[in-house]
Wavefront OBJ file of the C-alpha trace (Angstrom):
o trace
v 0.072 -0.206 32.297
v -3.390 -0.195 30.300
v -3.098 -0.857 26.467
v -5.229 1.719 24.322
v -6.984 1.503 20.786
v -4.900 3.867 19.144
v -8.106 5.786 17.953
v -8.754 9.575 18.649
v -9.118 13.016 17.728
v -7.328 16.105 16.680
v -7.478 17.981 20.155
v -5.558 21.310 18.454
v -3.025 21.682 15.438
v -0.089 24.034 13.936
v 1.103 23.460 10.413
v 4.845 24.003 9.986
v 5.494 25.791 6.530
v 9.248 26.139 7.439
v 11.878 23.136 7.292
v 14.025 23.188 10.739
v 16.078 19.927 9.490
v 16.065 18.324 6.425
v 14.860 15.438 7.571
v 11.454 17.167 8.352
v 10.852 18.645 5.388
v 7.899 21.314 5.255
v 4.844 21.971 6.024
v 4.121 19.067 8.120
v 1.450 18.978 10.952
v 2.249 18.664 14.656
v -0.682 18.140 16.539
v -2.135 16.988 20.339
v -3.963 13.861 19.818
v -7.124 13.067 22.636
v -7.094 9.226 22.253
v -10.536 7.738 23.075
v -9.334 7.055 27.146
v -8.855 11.036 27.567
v -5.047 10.851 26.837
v -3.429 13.898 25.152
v -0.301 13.009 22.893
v 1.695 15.328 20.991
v 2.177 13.575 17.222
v 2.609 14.364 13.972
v -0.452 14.125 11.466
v 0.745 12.029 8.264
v -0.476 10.458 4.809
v -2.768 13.416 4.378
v -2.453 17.444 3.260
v -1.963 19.585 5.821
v -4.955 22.041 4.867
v -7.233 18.697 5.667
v -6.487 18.757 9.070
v -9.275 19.761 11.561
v -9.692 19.802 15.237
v -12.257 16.803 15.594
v -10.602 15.081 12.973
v -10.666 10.991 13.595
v -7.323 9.565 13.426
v -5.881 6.193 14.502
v -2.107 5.604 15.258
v 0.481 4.000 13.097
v 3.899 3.546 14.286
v 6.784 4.922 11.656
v 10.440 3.824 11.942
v 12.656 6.990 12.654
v 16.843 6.441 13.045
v 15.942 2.757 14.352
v 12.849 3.878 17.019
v 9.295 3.513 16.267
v 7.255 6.684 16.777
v 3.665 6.986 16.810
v 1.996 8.837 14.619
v -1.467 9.000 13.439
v -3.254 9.122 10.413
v -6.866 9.909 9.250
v -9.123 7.677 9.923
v -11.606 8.668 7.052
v -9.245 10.222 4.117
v -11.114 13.089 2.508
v -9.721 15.756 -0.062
v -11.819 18.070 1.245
v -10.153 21.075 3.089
v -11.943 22.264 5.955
v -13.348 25.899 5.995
v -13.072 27.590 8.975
v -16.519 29.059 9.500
v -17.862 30.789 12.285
v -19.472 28.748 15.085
v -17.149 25.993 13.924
v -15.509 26.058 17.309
v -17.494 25.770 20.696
v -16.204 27.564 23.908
l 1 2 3 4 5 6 7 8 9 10 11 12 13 14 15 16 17 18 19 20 21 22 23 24 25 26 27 28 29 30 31 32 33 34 35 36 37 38 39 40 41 42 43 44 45 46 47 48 49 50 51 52 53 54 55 56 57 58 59 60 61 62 63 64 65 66 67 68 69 70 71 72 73 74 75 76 77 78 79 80 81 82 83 84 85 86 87 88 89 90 91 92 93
């Protein structure tokens, strides 16, 4: 077992904008995190508005305590209130 930073990127996104369980409640972000060591995890994206999300986006984990489990979940590394335009060339092939 190798221990990891915790640091990555937003790999790809989807924005839920409809509540499933009230526990969840919408929109929230669901997204597949590429830690720095090339590991994809599937997370939610937290303590920041969903329209800020970007793929690229830095983000570090932080561990949230769920029905008595700890989940990771990640959180901007660099909060901005800027929402990200989707322009084109903004995504490579």
């Amino acid at each position: 077992m190798k221990s990891v930073s915790g640091q990555g990127e937003v790999f790809s996104f989807v924005i839920y904008h409809r509540t499933y369980h009230p526990a969840i409640p919408a929109p929230y972000v669901v997204a597949s995190i590429k830690l720095d060591n090339g590991v994809l995890l599937i997370s939610n994206i937290i303590d920041c508005e969903p329209e800020i999300v970007h793929i690229g986006m830095q983000v570090q984990v932080v561990f949230e305590q769920k029905s008595g489990i700890k989940l990771p979940m990640f959180t901007p590394t660099v909060h901005t209130n800027k929402p990200f335009q989707l322009k084109r060339g903004n995504i490579s092939a």
